[in-house]
C-alpha positions in Angstrom: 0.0 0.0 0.0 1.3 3.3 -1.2 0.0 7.1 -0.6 0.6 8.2 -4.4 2.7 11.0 -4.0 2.5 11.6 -0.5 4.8 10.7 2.5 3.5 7.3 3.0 6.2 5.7 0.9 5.1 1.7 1.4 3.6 -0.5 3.8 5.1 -4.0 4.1 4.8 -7.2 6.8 8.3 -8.3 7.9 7.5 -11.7 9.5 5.2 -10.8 12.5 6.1 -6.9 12.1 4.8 -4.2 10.0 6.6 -1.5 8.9 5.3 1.7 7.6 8.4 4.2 5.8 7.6 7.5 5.4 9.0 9.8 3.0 9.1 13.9 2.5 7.8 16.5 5.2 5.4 14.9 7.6 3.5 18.3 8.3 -0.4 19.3 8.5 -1.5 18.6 5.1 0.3 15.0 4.7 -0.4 14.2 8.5 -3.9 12.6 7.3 -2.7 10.2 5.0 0.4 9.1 7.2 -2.5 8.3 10.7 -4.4 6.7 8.4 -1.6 4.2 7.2 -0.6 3.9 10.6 -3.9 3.1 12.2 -4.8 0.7 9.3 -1.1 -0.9 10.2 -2.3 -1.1 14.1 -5.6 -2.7 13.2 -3.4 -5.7 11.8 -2.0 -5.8 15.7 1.6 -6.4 14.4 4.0 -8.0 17.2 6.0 -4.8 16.4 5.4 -1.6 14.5 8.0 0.0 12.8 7.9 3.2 11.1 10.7 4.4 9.1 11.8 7.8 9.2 14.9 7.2 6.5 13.2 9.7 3.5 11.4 12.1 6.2 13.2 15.5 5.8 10.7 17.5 8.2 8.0 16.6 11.0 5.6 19.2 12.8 3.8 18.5 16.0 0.9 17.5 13.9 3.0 14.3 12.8 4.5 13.7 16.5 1.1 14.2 17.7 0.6 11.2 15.2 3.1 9.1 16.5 2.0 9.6 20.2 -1.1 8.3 19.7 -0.4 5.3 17.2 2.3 4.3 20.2 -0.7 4.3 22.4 -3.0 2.3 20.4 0.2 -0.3 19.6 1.0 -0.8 23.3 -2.8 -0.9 23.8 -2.6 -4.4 22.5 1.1 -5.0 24.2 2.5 -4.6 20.4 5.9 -2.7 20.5 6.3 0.1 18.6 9.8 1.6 16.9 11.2 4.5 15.0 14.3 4.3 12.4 16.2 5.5 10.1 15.8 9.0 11.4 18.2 11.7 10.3 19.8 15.2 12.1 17.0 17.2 11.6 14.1 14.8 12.8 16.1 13.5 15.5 16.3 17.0 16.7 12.8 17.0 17.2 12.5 13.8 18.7 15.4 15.0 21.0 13.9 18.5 22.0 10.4 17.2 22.7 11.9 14.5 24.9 10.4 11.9 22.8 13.4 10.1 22.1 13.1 9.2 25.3 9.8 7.6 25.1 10.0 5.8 21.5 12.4 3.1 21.0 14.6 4.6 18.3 17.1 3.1 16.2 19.5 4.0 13.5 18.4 1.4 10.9 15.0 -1.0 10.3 17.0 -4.0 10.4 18.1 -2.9 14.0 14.6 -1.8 14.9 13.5 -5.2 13.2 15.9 -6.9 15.5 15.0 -5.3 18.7 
């Protein structure tokens, strides 16, 4: 499943986890289309979600406020829910909202994959 030229680049199963990557500027107008990948990825109640950051050059609060509440609805079921490939910029974000500290974040899928 693809979001034809917005920033939900694919959605795959990877053995009992899904992963959802993410490309382009995660901001109010793409926001929709990236909670509604997510959610339809939850509803499959994945052992772990993983969403993949790799292509995102920008995220607002509209798209952390997106990955709060898809972390709440994975750990809801006691799935386990991970962030990767994120670069400077987005890290920043994570790391000035303090939310690096409550996702599981990893450099690369296959180590979020492996976690």
């Amino acid at each position: 499943m693809a979001d034809q030229g917005g920033c939900v680049k694919d959605v795959r199963r990877q053995g009992s986890a899904v992963v959802v990557a993410l490309r382009g500027g995660v901001d109010l107008h793409h926001t929709p289309a990236v909670h509604k990948a997510l959610v339809q990825a939850c509803e499959q109640r994945p052992a772990k979600l993983v969403v993949n950051l790799e292509e995102v050059d920008y995220m607002d609060s509209s798209g952390l406020g997106t990955l709060v509440e898809v972390f709440r609805r994975v750990h809801q079921y006691n799935g386990s829910f991970a962030l990767c490939g994120a670069n400077h910029r987005v890290q920043s974000v994570l790391e000035i909202t303090r939310l690096d500290r409550f996702f599981k974040v990893f450099a690369t899928e296959q180590e979020a994959l492996s976690a």
